[in-house]
C-alpha positions, -999 to +999 in steps of 0.1 A: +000+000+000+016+031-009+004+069+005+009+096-018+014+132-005+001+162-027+025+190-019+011+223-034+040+244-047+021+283-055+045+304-071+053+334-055+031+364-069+048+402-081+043+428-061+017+449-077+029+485-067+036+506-097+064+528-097+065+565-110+081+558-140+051+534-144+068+498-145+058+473-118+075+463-086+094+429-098+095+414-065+080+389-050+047+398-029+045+385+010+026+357+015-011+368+022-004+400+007-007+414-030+025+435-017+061+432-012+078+440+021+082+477+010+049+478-005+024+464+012+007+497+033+005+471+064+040+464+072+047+501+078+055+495+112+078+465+107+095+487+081+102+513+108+115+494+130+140+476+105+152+504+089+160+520+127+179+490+139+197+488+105+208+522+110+218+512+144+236+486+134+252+504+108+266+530+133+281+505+154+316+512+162+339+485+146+363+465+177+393+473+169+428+470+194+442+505+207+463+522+193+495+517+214+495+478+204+528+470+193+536+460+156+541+424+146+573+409+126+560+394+095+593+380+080+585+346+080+553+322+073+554+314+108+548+354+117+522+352+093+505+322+107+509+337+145+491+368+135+466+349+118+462+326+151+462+358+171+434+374+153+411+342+153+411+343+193+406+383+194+377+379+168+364+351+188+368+368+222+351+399+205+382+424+207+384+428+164+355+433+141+351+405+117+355+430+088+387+439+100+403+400+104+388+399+069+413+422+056+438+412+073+435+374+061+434+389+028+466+414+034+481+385+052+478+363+019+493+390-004+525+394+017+527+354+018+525+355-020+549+390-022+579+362+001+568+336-023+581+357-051+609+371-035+624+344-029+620+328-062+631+358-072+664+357-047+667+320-067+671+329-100+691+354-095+712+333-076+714+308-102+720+332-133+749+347-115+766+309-111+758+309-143+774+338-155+809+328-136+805+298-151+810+312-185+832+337-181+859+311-162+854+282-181+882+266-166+860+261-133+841+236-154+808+223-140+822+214-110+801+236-086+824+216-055+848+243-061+828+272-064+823+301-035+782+291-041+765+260-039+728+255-052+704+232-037+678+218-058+648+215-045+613+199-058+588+224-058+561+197-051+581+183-019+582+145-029+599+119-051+638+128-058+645+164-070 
């Protein structure tokens, strides 16, 4: 024996307030209503009060730290991943505004990618200046054992054999 459920799906009805230019509202009306929130002449109140707390909200000073906290080295990843730690708890414990560990996950992530490139950069430059002594003494040969530099090679992808 099998029970069948009839689910009645209405689709939501426009608003029917017309505009001064003369098109229609094109959102959808309230449920029980031939209006939309903004429309419909009996949710004056509730608009009132929504548009005071979002304007209270709004004004809400952002938590951020005093002025007098001391600056953070961020010369390493590991600087980088302490502030990030550090600004989880303060969010958490309310002392920093969400927006502001926001932006500074995103700065954070830009200076990680600026070291990135750095020291790629620092790399190659390394490299095309063995390079360089390499031709101009070719009596060195490629024996880097006797050079002032060494290079390590390193896989980029961390496993297997460089």
């Amino acid at each position: 024996m099998s029970s069948k459920k009839t689910i009645s799906l209405t689709a939501a009805t426009q608003c029917r307030h017309i505009k001064p230019d003369r098109s229609r509202c094109r959102a959808n009306a309230r449920s029980g209503s031939d209006h939309c929130f903004f429309h419909d002449p009996n949710s004056v109140v509730d608009r009132e009060a929504a548009r005071r707390n979002g304007g209270i909200e709004r004004s809400r000073k952002a938590a951020v730290l005093p002025a007098d906290t001391p600056d953070r080295s961020l010369t390493s990843a590991a600087d980088v991943s302490g502030l990030l730690a550090e600004t989880i708890n303060q969010v958490r414990r309310g002392e920093v505004d969400p927006r502001i560990s926001n932006a500074i996950g995103y700065l954070a992530g830009i200076l990680l990618k600026a070291k990135e490139r750095d020291e790629l950069e620092q790399r190659i430059t390394r490299l095309e200046s063995i390079i360089a002594n390499q031709r101009e003494n070719p009596e060195l040969g490629s024996n880097l054992d006797h050079d002032s530099e060494t290079v390590e090679f390193v896989n980029p992808d961390g496993g297997g054999q460089p």
